[in-house]
matplotlib code that plots the C-alpha trace (Angstrom):
import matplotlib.pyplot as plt

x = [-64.0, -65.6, -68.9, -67.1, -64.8, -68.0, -70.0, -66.9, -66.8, -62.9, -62.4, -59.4, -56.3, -55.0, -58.4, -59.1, -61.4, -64.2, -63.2, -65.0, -63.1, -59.4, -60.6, -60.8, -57.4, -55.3, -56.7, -55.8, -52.5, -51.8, -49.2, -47.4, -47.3, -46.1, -43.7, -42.3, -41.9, -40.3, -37.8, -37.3, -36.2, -33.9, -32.2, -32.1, -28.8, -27.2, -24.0, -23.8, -21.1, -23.8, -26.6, -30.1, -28.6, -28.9, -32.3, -32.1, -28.8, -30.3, -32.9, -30.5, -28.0, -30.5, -31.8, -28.2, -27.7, -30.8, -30.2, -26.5, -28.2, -31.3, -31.0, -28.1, -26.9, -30.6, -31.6, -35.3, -35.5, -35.7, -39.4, -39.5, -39.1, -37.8, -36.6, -34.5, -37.3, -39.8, -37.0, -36.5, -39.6, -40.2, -37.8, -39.0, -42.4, -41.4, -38.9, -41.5, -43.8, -41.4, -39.6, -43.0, -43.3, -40.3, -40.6, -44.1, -42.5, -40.6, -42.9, -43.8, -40.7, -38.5, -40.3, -41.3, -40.0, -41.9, -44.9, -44.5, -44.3, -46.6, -50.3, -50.9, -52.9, -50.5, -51.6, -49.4, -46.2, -46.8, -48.8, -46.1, -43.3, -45.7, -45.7, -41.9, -41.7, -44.1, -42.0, -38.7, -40.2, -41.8, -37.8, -36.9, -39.1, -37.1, -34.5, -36.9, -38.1, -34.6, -33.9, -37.2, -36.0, -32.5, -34.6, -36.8, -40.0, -41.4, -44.1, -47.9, -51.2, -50.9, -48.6, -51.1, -52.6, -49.8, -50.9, -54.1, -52.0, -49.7, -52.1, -53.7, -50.6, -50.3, -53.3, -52.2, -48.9, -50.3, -52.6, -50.2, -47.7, -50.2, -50.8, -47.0, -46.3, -48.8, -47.8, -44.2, -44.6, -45.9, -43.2, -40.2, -38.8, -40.9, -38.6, -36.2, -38.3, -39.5, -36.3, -36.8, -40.7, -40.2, -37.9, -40.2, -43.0, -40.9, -40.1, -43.4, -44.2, -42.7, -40.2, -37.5, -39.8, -43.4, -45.8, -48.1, -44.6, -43.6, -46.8, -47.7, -47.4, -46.6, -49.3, -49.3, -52.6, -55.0, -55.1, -51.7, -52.1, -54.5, -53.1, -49.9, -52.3, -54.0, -51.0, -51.3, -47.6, -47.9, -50.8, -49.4, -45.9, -48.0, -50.4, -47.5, -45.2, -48.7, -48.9, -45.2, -43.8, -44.8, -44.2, -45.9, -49.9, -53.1, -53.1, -50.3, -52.3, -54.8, -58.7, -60.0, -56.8, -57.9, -60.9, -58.1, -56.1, -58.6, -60.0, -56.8, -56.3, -59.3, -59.6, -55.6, -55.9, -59.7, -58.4, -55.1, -56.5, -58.7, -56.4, -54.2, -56.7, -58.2, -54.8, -54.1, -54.1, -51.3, -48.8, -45.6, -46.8, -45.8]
y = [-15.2, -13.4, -12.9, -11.8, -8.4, -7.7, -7.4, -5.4, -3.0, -4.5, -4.6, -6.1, -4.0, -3.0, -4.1, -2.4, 0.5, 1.0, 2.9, 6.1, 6.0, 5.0, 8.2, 10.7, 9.4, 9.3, 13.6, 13.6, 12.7, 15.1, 17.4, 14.0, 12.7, 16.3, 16.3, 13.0, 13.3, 16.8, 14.9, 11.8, 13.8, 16.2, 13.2, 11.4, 13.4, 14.6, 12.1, 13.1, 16.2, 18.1, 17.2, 18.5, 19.0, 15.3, 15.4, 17.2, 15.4, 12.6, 12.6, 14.8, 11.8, 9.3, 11.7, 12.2, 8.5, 7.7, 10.4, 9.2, 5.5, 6.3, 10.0, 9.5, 5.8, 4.7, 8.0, 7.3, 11.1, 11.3, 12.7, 14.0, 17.6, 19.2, 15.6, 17.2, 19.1, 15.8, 12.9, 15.6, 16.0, 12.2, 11.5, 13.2, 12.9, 8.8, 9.0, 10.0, 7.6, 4.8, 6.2, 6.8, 2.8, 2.0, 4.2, 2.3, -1.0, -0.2, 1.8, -0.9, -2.7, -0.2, 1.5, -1.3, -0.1, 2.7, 0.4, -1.5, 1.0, 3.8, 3.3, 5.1, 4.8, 3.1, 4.5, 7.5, 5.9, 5.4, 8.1, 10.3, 8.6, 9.6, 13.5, 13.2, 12.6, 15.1, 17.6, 16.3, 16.6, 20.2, 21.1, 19.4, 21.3, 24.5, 22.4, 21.1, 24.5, 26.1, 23.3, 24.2, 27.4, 26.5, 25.0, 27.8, 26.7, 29.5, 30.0, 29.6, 29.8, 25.3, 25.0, 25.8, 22.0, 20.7, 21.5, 19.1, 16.5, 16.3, 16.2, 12.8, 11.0, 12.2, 10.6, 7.6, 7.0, 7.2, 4.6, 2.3, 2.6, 2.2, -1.6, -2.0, -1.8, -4.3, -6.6, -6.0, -6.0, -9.6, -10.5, -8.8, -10.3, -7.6, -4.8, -7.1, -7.8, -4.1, -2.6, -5.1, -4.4, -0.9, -1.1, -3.0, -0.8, 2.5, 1.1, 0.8, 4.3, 6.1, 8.0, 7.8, 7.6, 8.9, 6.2, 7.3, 7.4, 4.0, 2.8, 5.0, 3.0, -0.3, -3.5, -3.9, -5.6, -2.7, -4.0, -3.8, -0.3, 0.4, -0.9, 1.4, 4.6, 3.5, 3.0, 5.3, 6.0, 7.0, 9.2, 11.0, 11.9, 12.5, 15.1, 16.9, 17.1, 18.6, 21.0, 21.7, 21.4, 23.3, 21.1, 17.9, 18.8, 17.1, 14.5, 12.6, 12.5, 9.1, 9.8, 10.7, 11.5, 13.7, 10.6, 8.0, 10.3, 10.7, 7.4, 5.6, 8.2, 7.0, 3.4, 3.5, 5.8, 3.7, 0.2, 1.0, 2.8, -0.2, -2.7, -1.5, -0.6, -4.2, -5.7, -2.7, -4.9, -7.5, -4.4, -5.4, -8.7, -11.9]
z = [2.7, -0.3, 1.9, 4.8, 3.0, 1.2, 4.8, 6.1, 3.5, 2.0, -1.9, -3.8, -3.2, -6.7, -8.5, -12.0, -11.3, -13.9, -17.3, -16.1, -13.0, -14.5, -17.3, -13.9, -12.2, -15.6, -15.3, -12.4, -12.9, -15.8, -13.5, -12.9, -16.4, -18.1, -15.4, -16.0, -19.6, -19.1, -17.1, -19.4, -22.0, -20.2, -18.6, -22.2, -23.4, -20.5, -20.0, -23.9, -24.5, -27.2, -24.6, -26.2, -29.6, -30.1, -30.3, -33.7, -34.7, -34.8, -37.3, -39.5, -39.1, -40.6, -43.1, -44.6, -44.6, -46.6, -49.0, -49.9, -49.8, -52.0, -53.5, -54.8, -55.0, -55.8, -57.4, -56.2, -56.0, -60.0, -60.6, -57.1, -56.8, -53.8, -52.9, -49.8, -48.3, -49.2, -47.4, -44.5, -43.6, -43.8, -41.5, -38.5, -38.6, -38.9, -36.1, -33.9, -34.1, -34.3, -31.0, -29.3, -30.4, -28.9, -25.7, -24.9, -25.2, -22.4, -20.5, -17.7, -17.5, -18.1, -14.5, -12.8, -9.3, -9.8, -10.6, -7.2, -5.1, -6.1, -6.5, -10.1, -13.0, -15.4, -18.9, -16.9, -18.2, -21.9, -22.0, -20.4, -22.5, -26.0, -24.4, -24.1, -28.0, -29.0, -26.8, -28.9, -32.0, -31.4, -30.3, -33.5, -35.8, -35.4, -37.2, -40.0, -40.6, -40.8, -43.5, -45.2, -45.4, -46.9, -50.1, -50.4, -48.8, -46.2, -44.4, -46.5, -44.9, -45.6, -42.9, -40.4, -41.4, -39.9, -36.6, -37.0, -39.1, -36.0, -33.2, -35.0, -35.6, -31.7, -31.1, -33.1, -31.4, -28.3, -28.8, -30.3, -27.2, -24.7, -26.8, -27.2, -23.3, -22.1, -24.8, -23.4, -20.2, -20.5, -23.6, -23.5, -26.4, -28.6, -27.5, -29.3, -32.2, -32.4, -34.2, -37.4, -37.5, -37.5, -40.4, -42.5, -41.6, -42.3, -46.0, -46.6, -45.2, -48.1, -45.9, -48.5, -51.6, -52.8, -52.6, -55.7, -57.9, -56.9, -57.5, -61.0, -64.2, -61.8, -62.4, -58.5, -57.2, -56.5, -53.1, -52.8, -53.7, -51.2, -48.3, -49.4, -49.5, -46.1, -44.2, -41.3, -40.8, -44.7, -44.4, -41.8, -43.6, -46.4, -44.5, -42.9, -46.8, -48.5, -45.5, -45.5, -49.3, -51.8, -54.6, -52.8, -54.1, -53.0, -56.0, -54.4, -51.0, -51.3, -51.5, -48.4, -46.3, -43.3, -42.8, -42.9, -40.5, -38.0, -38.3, -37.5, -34.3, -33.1, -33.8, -32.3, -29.3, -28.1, -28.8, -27.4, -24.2, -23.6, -24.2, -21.6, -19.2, -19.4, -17.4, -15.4, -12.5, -13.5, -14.0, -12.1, -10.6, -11.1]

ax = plt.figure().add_subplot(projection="3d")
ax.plot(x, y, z, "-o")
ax.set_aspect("equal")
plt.show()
């Protein structure tokens, strides 16, 4: 049967095109994937009575919560100065990669009639669903700079660095979700599992605390130590508080940050993209 499709010219319907090839139809597709995440996140709020607002409510929520749970109860923000500005700013840049996490878990199954029906590239979906969180945390920023403002940070030629430091963790995310949704769509169980790896992960980010006053003065492994500095999630908060807080300088940022920034964009973004590519033709069978 094999000999007889080649000698009539018929290939596998819904094989896995070659990476060049899958590269030029996820292009293609770039009117379709801004589109849909436009449309995800209008849609997100809109039974909700404060609609849109929620997207900034949300983080702001949190960030009070850990700063009556930690600021005050905890009083972690002793030696921290600006400690608002510095928990703040944590927040936000962590709630979007953990929802850009969460969104790619659920990027196949959550759209699998789309999937069935519609021949697509399917890095569109997570890929789309890490644009829609990039386009909620650009609406959010307004927010985070009005509260910068509050506490008497403005504007410096530094906060220009946050454009770079948020186009890798972009990067980053992306990768990461486009891994998350084929392991999902094969396992759903790890959308369940996701919420309690994410919290670990997030303590050990330093979104509530500064990593190099935790570990100052502490006789914690020096591996232990380095895996804290090299945490991407943490590099990345870190690279946006030293581009957006006055007060947080470049001796709290580990050696070698913008390396570890971009390095982790591009080991995540490559081996996520490949990952996912590799089973693009078991999306929404079986």
């Amino acid at each position: 049967m094999r000999a007889l499709a080649l000698r009539h010219g018929l290939t596998v319907s819904g094989a896995r095109p070659s990476l060049p090839t899958y590269v030029r139809q996820l292009w293609s597709r770039r009117d379709f994937i801004t589109a849909f995440a436009t449309a995800k996140l209008t849609a997100q709020y809109s039974q909700a009575r404060l609609g849109q607002i929620w997207q900034v409510m949300n983080p702001l929520l949190n960030a009070a919560v850990y700063y009556a749970i930690f600021g005050v109860l905890m009083d972690v923000q002793r030696g921290i100065p600006d400690y608002v500005p510095f928990l703040i700013t944590g927040v936000f840049v962590w709630t979007f990669t953990s929802q850009t996490l969460m969104t790619g878990t659920r990027a196949i199954s959550g759209n699998l009639g789309l999937v069935r029906a519609l021949h697509f590239p399917r890095a569109s979906l997570p890929v789309a669903l890490a644009v829609q969180q990039l386009q909620q945390l650009v609406f959010s920023l307004g927010a985070l700079v009005a509260i910068l403002f509050c506490f008497g940070e403005f504007p410096r030629w530094s906060w220009l660095l946050a454009v770079p430091a948020l186009l890798l963790q972009t990067l980053f995310s992306t990768g990461l979700a486009l891994a998350m949704a084929r392991l999902a769509s094969r396992t759903p169980d790890i959308a369940q599992l996701m919420p309690f790896v994410l919290r670990t992960w997030m303590y050990a980010s330093g979104v509530m605390w500064s990593i190099a006053h935790l570990t100052h003065g502490r006789d914690l492994p020096h591996a232990v130590v380095l895996l804290l500095q090299a945490n991407p999630a943490a590099v990345y908060i870190d690279l946006m508080r030293f581009a957006l807080v006055e007060s947080f300088t470049g001796s709290q940022l580990p050696p070698h940050v913008w390396a570890l920034a971009a390095g982790w964009a591009a080991l995540a973004l490559a081996g996520g993209f490949l990952y996912f590519w590799k089973a693009e033709e078991t999306y929404g069978r079986g």
